[in-house]
GUVOTI-341402 format. One line per 8 residues: their letters; for each residue x, y, z negated of C-alpha. Coordinates in pm, whole numbers. Layout:
N
A) X Y Z ~ ...
//
This chain:
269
XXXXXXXX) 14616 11832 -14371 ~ 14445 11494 -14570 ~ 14638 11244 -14777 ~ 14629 10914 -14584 ~ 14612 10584 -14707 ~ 14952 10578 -14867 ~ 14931 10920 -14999 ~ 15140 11113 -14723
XXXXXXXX) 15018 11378 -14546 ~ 14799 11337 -14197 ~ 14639 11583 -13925 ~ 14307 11667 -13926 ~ 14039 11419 -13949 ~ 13994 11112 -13634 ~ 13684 11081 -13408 ~ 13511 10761 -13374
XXXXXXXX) 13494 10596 -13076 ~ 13236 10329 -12920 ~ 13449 10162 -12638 ~ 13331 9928 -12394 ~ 13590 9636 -12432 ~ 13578 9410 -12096 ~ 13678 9025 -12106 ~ 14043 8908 -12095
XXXXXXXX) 14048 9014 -11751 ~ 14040 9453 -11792 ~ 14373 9402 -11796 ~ 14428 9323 -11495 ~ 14165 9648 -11366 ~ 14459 9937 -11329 ~ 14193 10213 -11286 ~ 14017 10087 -11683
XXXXXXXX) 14355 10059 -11820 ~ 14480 10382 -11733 ~ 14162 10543 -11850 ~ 14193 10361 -12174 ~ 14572 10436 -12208 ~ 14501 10798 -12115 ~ 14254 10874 -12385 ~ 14440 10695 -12634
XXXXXXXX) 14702 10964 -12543 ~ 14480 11244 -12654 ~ 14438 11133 -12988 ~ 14608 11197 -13312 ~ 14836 10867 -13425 ~ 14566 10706 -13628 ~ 14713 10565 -13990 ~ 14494 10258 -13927
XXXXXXXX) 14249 10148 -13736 ~ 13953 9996 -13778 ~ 13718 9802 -13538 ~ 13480 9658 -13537 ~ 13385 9434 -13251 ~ 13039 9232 -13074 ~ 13237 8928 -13127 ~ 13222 8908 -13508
XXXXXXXX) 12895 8893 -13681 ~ 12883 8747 -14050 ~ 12676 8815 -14336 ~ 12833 8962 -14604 ~ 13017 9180 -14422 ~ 13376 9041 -14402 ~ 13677 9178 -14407 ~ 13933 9019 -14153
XXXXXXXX) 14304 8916 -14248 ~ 14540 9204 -14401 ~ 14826 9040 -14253 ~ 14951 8986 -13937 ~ 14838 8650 -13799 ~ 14720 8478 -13486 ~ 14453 8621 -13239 ~ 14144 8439 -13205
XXXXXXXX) 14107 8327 -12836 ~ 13753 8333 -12852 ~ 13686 8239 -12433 ~ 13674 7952 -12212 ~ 13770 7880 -11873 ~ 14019 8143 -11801 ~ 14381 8088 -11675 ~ 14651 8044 -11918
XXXXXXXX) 14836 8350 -11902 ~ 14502 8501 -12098 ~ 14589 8271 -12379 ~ 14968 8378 -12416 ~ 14899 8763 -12478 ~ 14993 8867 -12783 ~ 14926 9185 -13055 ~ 15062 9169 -13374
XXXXXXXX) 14996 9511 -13536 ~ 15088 9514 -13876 ~ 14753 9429 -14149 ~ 14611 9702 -14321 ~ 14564 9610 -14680 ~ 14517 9950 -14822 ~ 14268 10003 -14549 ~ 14081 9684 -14651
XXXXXXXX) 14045 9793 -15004 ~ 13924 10153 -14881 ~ 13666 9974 -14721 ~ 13574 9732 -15007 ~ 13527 9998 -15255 ~ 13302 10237 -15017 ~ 13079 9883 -14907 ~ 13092 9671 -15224
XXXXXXXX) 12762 9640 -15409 ~ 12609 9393 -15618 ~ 12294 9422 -15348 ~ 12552 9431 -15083 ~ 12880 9260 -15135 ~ 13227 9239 -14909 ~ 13384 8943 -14840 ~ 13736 8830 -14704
XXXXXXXX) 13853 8615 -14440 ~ 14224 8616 -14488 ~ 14303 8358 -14198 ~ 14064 8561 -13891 ~ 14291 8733 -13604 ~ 14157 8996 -13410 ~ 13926 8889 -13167 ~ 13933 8984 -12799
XXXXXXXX) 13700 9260 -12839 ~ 13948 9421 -13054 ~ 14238 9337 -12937 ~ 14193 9393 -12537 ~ 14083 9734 -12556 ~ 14390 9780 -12823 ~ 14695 9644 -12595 ~ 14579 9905 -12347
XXXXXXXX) 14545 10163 -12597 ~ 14823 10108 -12856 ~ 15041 9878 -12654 ~ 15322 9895 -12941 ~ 15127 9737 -13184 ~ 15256 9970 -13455 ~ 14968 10046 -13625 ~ 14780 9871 -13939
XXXXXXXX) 14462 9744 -13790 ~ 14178 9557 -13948 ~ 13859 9419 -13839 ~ 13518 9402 -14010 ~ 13206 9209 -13949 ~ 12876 9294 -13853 ~ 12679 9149 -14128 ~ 12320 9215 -13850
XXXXXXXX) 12242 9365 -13576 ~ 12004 9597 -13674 ~ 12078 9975 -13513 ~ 12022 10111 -13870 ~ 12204 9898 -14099 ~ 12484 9950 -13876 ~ 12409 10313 -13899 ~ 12443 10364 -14264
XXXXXXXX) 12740 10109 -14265 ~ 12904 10366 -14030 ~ 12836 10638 -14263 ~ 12954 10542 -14573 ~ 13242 10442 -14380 ~ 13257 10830 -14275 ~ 13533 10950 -14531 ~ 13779 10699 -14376
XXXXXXXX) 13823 10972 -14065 ~ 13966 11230 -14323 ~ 14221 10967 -14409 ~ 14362 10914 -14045 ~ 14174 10605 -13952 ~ 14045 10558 -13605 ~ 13667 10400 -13651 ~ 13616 10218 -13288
XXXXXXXX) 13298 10049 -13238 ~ 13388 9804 -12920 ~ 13093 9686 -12714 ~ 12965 9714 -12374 ~ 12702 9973 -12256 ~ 12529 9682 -12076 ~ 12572 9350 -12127 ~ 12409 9076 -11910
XXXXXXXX) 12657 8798 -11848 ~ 12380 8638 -11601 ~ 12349 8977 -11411 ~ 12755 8981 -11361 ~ 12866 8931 -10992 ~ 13221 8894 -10973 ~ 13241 8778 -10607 ~ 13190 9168 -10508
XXXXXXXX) 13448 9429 -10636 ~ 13449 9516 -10932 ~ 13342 9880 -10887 ~ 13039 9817 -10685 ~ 12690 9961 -10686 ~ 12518 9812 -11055 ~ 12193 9633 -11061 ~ 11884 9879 -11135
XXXXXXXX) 11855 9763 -11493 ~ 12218 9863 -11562 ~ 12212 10193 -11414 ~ 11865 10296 -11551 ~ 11981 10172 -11893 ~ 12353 10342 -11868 ~ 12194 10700 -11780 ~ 11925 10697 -12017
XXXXXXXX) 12218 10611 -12295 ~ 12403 10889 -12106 ~ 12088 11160 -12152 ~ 11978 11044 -12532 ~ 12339 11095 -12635 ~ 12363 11497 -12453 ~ 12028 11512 -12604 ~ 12124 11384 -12964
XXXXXXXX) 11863 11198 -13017 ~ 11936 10951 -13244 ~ 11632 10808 -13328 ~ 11585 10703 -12962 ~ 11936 10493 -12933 ~ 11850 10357 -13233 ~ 11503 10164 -13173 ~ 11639 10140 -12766
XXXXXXXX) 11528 9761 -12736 ~ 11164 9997 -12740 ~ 11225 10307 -12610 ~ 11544 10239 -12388 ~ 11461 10122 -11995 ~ 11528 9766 -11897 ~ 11676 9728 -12226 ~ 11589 9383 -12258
XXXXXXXX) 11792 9304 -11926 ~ 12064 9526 -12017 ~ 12120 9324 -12386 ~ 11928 9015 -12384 ~ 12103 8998 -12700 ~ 12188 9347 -12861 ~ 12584 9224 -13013 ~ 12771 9452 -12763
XXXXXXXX) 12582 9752 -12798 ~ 12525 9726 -13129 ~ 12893 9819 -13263 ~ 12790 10194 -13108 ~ 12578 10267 -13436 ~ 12887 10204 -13659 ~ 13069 10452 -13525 ~ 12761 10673 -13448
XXXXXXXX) 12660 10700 -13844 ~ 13018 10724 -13924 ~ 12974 11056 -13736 ~ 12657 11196 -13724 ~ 12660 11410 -14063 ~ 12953 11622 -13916 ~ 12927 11574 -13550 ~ 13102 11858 -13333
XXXXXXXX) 13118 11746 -13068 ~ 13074 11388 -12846 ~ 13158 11291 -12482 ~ 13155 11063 -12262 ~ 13521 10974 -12209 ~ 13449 10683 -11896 ~ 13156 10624 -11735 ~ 13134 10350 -11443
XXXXXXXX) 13098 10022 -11365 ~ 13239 9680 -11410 ~ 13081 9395 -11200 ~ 12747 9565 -11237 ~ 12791 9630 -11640 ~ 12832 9981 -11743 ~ 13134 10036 -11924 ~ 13081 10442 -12061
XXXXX) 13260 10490 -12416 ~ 13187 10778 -12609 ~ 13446 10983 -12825 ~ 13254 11130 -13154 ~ 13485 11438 -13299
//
């Protein structure tokens, strides 16, 4: 047993997760929300949770609103009924000064943007996961995308998974917006440079090797087509160095395919 944020008593320590968080429209793919609902099943109640998301990158890293206030919408073009869901989980204020005292630095300080909701690559993922909204959840920015800045963010944010909080880095395993072909279903055979990308991520990660997921715009296959920009995969390495110094165990909780974009998530214990 750990003391939590509020001093009570918790289970053991949370994994991290890097999640592959879909567009407004995962929720309407039954076979992705059951596999997110089912994992979020296996876990331990998290005290808090923190995410943090491709959708937010801002330098200082910022700290998102520790109250409950409006989600940020931030798509076009999709029918209205994507713009009426909802997700008010309680702010986490304790959880934001946890994470303001481990980041904070003269070199490197932590900001606050007290009026930013959860943004839809925190909140889709969560509706499916946590669909009561119950529990304190804040967002930080990424304040760059390099792999290992993000790494050592993640691992001074390590001590947070003895204190119940779920780290989830949400992102997508491949990411090419141009490549996506949603006049097919949505399970059908990827493009070569998603596949080739998604099972060399697949072997580096059995293999542990680090160093290779981290400089994978060189060493990963088609990685330039799979992230033409790197913002979705680069929330992995937050949860990744949040882990790495005590890793037991990771796995790959879904693997598979949405409209020709991997969507594997990995579970760090």
């Amino acid at each position: 047993m750990t003391a939590t944020l509020d001093g009570a008593t918790a289970p053991v320590r949370m994994p991290a997760l890097y999640l592959s968080h879909g567009a407004p429209p995962l929720a309407d793919d039954t076979r992705w929300t059951r596999e997110l609902a089912a994992w979020s099943a296996d876990l331990p109640k998290p005290t808090a949770i923190l995410v943090v998301s491709a959708h937010w990158e801002e330098a200082p890293l910022t700290l998102g609103a520790t109250t409950t206030v409006p989600l940020l919408y931030d798509f076009w073009g999709f029918p209205e009924h994507y713009y009426r869901v909802r997700y008010a989980a309680p702010g986490a204020p304790a959880l934001a000064e946890r994470v303001r005292k481990l980041l904070h630095s003269p070199q490197h300080p932590v900001h606050q943007d007290p009026h930013r909701g959860l943004d839809h690559g925190a909140y889709v993922p969560l509706v499916e996961m946590y669909p009561d909204a119950d529990i304190p959840t804040l967002q930080i920015s990424m304040p760059t995308l390099d792999p290992q800045v993000l790494f050592e963010v993640g691992r001074t944010l390590a001590p947070l998974r003895d204190e119940g909080v779920l780290i989830i880095g949400s992102g997508f395993t491949t990411h090419n917006l141009r490549g996506l072909n949603m006049g097919r279903p949505a399970d059908h055979e990827p493009p070569a440079w998603s596949a080739e990308f998604d099972n060399w991520v697949r072997e580096a990660m059995a293999a542990r090797d680090f160093d290779a997921l981290i400089d994978f715009e060189h060493q990963g296959p088609a990685a330039q087509l799979a992230h033409p920009r790197t913002e979705h995969f680069a929330p992995l390495f937050v949860s990744l160095g949040a882990s790495v110094d005590s890793l037991r165990a990771d796995r790959s909780v879904i693997d598979g395919y949405w409209y020709g974009l991997s969507k594997r998530s990995f579970q760090f214990d």
